[in-house]
C-alpha positions as CSV (number, residue, x, y, z in Angstrom):
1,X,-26.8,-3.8,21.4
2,X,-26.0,-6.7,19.3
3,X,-27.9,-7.9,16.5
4,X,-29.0,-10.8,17.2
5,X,-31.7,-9.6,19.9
6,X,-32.8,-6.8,17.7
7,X,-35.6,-9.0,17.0
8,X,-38.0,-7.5,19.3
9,X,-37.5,-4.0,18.1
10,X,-38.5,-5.4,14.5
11,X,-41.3,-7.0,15.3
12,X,-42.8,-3.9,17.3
13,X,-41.9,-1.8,14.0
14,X,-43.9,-4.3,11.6
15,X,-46.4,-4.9,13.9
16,X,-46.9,-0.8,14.4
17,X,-46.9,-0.8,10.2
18,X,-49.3,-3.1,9.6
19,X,-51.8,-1.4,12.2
20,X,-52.1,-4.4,14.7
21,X,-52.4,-4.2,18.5
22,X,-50.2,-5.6,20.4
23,X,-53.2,-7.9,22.2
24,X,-54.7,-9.1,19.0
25,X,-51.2,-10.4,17.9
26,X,-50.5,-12.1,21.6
27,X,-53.7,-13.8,20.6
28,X,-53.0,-14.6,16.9
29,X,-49.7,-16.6,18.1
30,X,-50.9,-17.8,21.1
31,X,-48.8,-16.2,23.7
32,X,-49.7,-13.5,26.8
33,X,-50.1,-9.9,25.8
34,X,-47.3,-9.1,28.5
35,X,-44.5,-11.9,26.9
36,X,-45.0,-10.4,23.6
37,X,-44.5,-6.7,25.1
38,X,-40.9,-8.3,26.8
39,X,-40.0,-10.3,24.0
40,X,-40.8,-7.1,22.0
41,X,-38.8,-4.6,24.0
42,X,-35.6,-7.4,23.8
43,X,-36.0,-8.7,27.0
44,X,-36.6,-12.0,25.9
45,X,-35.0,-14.2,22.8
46,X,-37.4,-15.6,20.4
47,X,-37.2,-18.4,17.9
48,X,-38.2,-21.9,16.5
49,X,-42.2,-22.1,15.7
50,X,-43.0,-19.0,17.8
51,X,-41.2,-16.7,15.4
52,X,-42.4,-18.6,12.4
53,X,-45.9,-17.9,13.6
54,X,-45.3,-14.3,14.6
55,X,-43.7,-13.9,11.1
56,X,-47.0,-15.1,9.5
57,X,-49.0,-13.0,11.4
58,X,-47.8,-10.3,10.3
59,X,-46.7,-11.6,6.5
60,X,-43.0,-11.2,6.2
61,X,-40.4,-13.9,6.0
62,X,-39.0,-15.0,9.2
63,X,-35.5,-14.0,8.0
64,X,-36.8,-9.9,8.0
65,X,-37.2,-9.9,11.4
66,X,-33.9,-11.8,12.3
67,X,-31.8,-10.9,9.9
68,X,-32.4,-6.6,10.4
69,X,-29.9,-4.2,8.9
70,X,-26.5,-5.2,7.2
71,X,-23.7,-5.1,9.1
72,X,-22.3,-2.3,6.5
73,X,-25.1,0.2,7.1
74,X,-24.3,0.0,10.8
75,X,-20.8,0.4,10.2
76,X,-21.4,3.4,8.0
77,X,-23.7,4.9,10.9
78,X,-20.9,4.8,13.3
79,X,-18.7,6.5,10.6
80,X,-21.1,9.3,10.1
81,X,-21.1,9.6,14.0
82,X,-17.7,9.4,14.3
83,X,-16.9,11.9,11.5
84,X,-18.6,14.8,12.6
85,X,-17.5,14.1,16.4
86,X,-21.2,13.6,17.0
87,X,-21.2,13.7,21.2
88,X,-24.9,13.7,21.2
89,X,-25.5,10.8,19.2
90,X,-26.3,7.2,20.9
91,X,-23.7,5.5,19.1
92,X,-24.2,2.6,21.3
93,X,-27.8,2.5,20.6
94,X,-27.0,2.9,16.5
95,X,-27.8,-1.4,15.7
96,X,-31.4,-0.7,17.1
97,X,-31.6,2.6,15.1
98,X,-30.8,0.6,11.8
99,X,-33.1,-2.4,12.9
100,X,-35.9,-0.3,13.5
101,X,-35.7,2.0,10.5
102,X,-33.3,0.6,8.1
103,X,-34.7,3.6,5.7
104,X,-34.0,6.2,7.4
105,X,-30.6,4.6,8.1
106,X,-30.1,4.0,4.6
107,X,-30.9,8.0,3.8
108,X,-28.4,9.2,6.7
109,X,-25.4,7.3,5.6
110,X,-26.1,8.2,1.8
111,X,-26.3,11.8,2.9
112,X,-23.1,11.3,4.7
113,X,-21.1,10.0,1.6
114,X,-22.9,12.3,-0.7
115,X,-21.6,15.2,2.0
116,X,-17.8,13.8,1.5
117,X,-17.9,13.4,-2.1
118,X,-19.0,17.3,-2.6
119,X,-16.2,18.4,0.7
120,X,-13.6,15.8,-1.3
121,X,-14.7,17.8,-4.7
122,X,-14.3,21.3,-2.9
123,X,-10.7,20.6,-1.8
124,X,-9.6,19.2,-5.6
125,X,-11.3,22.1,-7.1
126,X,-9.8,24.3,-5.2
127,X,-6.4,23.0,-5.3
128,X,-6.7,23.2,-8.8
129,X,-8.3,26.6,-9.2
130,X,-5.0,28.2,-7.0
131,X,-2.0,25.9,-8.3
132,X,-2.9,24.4,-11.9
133,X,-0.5,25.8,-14.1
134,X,-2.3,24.7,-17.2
135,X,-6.0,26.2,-15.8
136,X,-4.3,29.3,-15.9
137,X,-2.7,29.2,-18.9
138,X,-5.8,28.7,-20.4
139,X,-8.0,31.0,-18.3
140,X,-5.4,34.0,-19.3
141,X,-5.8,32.6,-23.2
142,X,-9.6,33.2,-22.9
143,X,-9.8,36.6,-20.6
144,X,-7.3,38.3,-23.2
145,X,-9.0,37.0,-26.2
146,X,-12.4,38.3,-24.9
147,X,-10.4,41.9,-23.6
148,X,-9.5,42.0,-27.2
149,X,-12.8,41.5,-28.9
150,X,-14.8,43.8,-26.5
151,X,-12.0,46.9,-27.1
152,X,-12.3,46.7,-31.1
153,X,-15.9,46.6,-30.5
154,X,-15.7,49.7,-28.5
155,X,-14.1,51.4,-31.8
156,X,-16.4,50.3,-33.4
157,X,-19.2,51.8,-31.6
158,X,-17.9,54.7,-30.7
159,X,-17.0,55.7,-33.9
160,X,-18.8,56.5,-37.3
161,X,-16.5,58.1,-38.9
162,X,-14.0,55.2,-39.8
163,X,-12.9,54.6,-43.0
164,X,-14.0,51.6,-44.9
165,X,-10.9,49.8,-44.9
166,X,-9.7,50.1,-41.2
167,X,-13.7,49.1,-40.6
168,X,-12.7,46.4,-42.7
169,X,-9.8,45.3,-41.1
170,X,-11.4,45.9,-37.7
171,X,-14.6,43.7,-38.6
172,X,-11.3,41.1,-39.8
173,X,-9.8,41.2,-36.1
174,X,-13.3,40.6,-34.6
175,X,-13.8,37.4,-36.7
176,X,-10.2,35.8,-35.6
177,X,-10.6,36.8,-31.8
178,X,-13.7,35.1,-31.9
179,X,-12.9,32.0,-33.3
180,X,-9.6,31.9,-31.1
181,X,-12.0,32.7,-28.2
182,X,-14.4,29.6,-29.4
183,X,-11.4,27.7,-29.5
184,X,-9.8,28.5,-26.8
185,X,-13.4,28.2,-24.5
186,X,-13.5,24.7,-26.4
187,X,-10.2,23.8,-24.7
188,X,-10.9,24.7,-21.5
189,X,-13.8,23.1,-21.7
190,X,-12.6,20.1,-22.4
191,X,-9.7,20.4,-20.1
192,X,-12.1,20.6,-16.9
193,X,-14.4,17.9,-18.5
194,X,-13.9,15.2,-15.3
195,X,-16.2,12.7,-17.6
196,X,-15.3,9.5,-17.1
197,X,-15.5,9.1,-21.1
198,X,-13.0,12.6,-21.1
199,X,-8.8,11.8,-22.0
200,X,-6.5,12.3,-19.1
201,X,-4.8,15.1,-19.1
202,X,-2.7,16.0,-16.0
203,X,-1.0,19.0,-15.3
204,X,2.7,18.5,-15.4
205,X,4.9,15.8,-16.1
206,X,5.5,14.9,-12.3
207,X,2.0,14.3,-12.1
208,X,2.1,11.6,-15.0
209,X,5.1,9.8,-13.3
210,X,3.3,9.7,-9.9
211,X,0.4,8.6,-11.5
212,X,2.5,6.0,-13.1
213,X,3.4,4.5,-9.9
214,X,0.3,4.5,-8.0
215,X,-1.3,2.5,-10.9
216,X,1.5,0.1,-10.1
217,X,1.1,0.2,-6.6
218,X,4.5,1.5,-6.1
219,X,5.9,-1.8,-6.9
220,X,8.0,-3.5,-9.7
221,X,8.7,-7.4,-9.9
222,X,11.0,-6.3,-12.9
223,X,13.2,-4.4,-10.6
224,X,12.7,-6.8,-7.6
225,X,14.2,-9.2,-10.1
226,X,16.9,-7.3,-12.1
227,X,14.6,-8.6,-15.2
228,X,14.4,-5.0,-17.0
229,X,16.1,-1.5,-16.3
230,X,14.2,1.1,-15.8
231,X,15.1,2.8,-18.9
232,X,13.4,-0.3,-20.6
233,X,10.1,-0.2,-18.0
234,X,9.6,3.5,-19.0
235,X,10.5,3.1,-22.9
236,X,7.1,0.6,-22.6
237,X,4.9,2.9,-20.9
238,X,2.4,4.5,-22.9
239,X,1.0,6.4,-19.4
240,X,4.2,8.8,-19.9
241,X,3.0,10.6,-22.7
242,X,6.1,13.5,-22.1
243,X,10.1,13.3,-22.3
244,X,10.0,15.5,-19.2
245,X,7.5,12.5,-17.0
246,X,9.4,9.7,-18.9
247,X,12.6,11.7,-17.8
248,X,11.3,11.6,-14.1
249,X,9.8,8.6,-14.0
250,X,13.5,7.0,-14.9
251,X,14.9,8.8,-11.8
252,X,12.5,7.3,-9.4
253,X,13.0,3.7,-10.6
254,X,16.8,4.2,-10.6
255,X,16.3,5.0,-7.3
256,X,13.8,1.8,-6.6
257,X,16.3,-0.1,-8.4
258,X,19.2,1.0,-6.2
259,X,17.5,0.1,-3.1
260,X,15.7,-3.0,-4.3
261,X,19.4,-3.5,-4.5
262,X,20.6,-3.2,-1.6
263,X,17.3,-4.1,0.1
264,X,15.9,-7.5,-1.4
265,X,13.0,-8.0,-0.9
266,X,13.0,-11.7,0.8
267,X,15.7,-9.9,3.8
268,X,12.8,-7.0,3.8
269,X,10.2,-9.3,4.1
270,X,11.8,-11.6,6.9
271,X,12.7,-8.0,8.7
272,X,9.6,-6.7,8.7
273,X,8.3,-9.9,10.3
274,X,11.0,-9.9,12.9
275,X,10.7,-6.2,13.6
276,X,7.1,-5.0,12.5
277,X,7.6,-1.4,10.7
278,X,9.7,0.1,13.1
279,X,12.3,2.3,10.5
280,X,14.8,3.1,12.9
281,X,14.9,-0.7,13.8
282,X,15.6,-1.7,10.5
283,X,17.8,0.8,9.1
284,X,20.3,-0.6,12.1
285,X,19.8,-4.4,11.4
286,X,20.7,-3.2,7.2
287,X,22.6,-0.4,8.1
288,X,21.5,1.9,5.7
289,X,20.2,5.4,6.1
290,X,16.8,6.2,7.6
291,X,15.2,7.5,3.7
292,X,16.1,4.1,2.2
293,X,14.2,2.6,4.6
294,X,11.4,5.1,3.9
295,X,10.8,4.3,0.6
296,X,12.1,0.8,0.6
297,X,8.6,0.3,3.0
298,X,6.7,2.4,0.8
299,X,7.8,-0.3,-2.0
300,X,7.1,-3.3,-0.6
301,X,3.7,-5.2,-1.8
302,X,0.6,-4.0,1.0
303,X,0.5,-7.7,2.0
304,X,3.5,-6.8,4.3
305,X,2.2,-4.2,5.9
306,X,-0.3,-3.8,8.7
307,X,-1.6,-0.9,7.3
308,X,-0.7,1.4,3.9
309,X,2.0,4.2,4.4
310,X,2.5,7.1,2.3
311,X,5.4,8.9,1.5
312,X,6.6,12.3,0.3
313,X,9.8,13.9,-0.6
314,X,10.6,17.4,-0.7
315,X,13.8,19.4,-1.9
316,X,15.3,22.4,0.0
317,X,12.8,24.6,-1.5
318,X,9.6,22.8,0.2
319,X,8.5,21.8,-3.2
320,X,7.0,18.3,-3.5
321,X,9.3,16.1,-5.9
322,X,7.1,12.7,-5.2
323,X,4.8,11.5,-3.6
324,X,2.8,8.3,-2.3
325,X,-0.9,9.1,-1.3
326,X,-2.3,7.3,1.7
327,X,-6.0,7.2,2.6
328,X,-7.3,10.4,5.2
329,X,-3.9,12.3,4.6
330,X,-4.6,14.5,1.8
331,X,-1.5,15.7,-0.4
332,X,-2.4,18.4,-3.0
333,X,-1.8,17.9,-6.6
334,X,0.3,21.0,-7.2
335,X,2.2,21.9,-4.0
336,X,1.5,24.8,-1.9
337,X,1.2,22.1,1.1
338,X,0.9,22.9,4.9
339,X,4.1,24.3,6.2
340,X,3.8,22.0,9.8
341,X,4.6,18.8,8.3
342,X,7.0,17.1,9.9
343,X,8.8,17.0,6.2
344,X,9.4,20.5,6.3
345,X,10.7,20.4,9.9
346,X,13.1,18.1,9.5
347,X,14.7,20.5,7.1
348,X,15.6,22.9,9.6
349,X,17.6,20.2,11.4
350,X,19.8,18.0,8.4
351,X,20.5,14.4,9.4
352,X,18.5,14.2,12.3
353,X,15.5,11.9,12.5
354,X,12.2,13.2,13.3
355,X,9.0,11.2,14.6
356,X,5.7,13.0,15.4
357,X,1.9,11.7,15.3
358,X,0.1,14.2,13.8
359,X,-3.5,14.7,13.4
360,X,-4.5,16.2,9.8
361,X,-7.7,18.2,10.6
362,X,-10.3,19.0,7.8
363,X,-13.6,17.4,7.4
364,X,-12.0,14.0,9.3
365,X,-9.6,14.3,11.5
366,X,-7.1,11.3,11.1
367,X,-4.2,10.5,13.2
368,X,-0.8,9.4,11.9
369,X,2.5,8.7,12.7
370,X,5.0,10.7,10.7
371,X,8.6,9.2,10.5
372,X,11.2,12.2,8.7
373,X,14.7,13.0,7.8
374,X,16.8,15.5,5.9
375,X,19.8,14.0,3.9
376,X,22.1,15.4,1.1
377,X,21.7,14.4,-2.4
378,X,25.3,14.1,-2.9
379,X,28.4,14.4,-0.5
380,X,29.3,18.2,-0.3
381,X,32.5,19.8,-1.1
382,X,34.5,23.1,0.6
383,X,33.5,25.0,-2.3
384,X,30.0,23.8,-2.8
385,X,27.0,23.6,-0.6
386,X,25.2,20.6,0.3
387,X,21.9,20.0,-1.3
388,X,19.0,18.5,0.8
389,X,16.1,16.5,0.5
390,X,13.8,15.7,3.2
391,X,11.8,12.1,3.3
392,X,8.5,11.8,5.5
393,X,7.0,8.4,5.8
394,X,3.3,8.4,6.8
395,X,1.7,5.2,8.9
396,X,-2.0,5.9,9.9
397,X,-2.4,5.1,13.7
398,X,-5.0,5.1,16.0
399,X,-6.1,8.2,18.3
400,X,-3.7,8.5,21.0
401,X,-5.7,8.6,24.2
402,X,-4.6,11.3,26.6
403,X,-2.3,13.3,24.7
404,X,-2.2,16.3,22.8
405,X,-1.6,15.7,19.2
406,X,-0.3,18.7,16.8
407,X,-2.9,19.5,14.5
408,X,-1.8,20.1,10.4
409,X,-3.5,20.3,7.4
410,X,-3.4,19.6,3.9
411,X,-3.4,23.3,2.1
412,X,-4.5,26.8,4.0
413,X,-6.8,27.3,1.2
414,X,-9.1,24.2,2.6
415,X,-8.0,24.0,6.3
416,X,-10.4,24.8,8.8
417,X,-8.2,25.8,11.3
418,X,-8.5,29.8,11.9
419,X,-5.5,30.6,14.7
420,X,-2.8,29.1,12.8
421,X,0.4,31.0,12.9
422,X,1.8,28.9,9.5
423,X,-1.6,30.4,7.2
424,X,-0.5,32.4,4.3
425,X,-4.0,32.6,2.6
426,X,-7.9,32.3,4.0
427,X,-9.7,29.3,3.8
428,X,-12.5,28.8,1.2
429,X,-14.3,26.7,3.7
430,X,-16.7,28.1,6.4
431,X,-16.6,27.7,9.9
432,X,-19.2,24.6,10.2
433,X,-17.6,22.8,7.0
């Protein structure tokens, strides 16, 4: 129902708040009993000096019971609906719902977001509870520390008849556990502080380089332009607080920088408006490989693109070496990702191009098209082997209708999905997350 003859359906709500009867408001404005009830079940429009003077019978502005619920809050309700797969819900009926009781409305969709804030905090928390190097660096510092302080005080208890001096040096140990324990709880502390007022502290150096390039949006006018090196980009970054990001961060833009090369961006930009994103389409008008093309699109500015992409790269080993997030396909921070990603698959077959749409389950199920290829780093020899790395590409899409979509995930740990033959560890999430 559209909005603009939700006016009815207001003023039956105010009228019901305020107490008055349908009759005595027919009579206040001047109209039938029975062309109030139609205009108030939407059957007839209403404007001009008869919805002024309904409006002052019942004191609000005229603009209340015109105007109704924002366009946003209805959006959001369908959202919520949509979300949860809601088949019950009378989606079509949802711009009456929010003109009749924009309150309630207002408490459903906040409930909704509050719902994906704590689901989005559960999957981080638990990424970084399983793969955070650093967490458990510290968590071991702290469990030994306190194993060591509970067993001298277990001497100490259990025997009275030590000599002064070891109790001396005992009562010693006890003081410097527990100041290394206060320390090291202090650390941890602070580490696991998500504050916004709290330093950044990521968890490896890859992290600060990817983190480097998403607050650039994956995009440098200074390589465009052959205007700095990337040595000379990275020697400027404060961000890179390590040798070992700086180190990788100067691999990645000598990579941007080699297919900025070859790539410019005014040919990229007149191809992609010829062509649309279609990779194989323009690796054969450039005549480059399929992974250029990959993250040559994943470098261009947004305003080229119908949509954001994401990218990720993986070696031989499955682990994640970069990685460009895009919004409803989750990546986790520290690897351990779901084995059915196209990525991955296109590992088992080098130099062959793979394109599947995907749906990534969890607590919204998104659909996307997955472009992927296996290449060697380097040309192998007769008495080396070749060394690969796969490229996956990652353009959101709309729900296929009619056909069956392979289902992934982001990590086992908060995939929903019980009967998969690819989990290697049980969900932390229940059944009806």
């Amino acid at each position: 129902m559209a909005r603009d003859i939700l006016t009815g359906s207001r003023i039956r709500e105010r009228r019901s708040i305020t107490g008055l009867r349908q009759a005595d408001l027919a009579r206040q404005v001047g109209i039938s009993a029975s062309y109030l009830n139609l205009i108030e079940h939407n059957r007839r429009r209403i404007g001009g000096k008869l919805l002024v003077d309904i409006a002052a019978a019942l004191s609000v502005e005229p603009s209340l019971l015109t105007d109704g619920a924002e366009a946003a809050l209805i959006a959001a309700l369908r959202e919520a609906a949509a979300d949860i797969n809601a088949a019950g819900a009378e989606v079509d009926r949802v711009d009456e719902f929010a003109g009749r009781f924009p309150g309630w409305a207002a408490l459903l969709t906040a409930a909704h977001r509050r719902t994906a804030s704590l689901e989005r905090t559960v999957e981080a928390l638990s990424d970084r509870l399983a793969h955070d190097p650093n967490l458990a660096a510290s968590l071991h510092e702290v469990l030994s520390t306190a194993t060591a302080i509970r067993s001298t005080a277990a001497i100490l208890a259990d025997n009275d008849e030590i000599e002064p001096e070891w109790r001396l040096r005992f009562h010693r140990n006890l003081n410097e556990d527990s100041l290394r324990l206060a320390e090291s709880s202090k650390l941890l502390v602070e580490y696991l502080d998500e504050s916004e007022d709290a330093p950044d502290r990521r968890a490896a150096p890859q992290e600060e380089a990817e983190a480097f390039f998403a607050e650039r949006a994956h995009h440098f006018e200074e390589l465009e332009e052959s205007r700095l090196s990337p040595a000379e980009i990275v020697r400027g970054e404060t961000s890179l607080t390590t040798e070992a990001a700086r180190s990788i961060a100067t691999g990645f833009l000598e990579q941007y920088a080699s297919d900025a090369l070859a790539l410019p961006l005014p040919e990229m930009r007149a191809a992609l408006g010829d062509l649309g994103l279609d990779p194989a389409a323009l690796a054969l008008r450039f005549d480059v490989p399929l992974q250029m093309i990959f993250r040559r699109i994943a470098a261009v500015p947004e305003d080229l693109l119908d949509s954001e992409v994401g990218l990720v790269i993986c070696d031989a080993s499955g682990s994640i070496v970069f990685r460009k997030q895009v919004t409803g396909f989750a990546l986790p921070r520290f690897g351990a990702s779901c084995p059915l990603w196209p990525v991955f698959s296109a590992l088992n077959r080098p130099q062959v191009p793979l394109r599947r749409t995907v749906a990534q389950i969890g607590r919204n199920t998104a659909h996307f098209e997955c472009f992927a290829v296996a290449h060697s780093r380097a040309r192998p020899g007769f008495e080396t082997d070749p060394l690969y790395l796969s490229t996956m590409l990652i353009v959101p899409v709309a729900q296929p209708v009619g056909v069956t979509v392979p289902e992934v995930g982001s990590t086992c740990r908060v995939c929903p999905r019980a009967d998969c033959m690819a989990r290697r560890e049980p969900s932390v999430l229940s059944e009806e997350f």
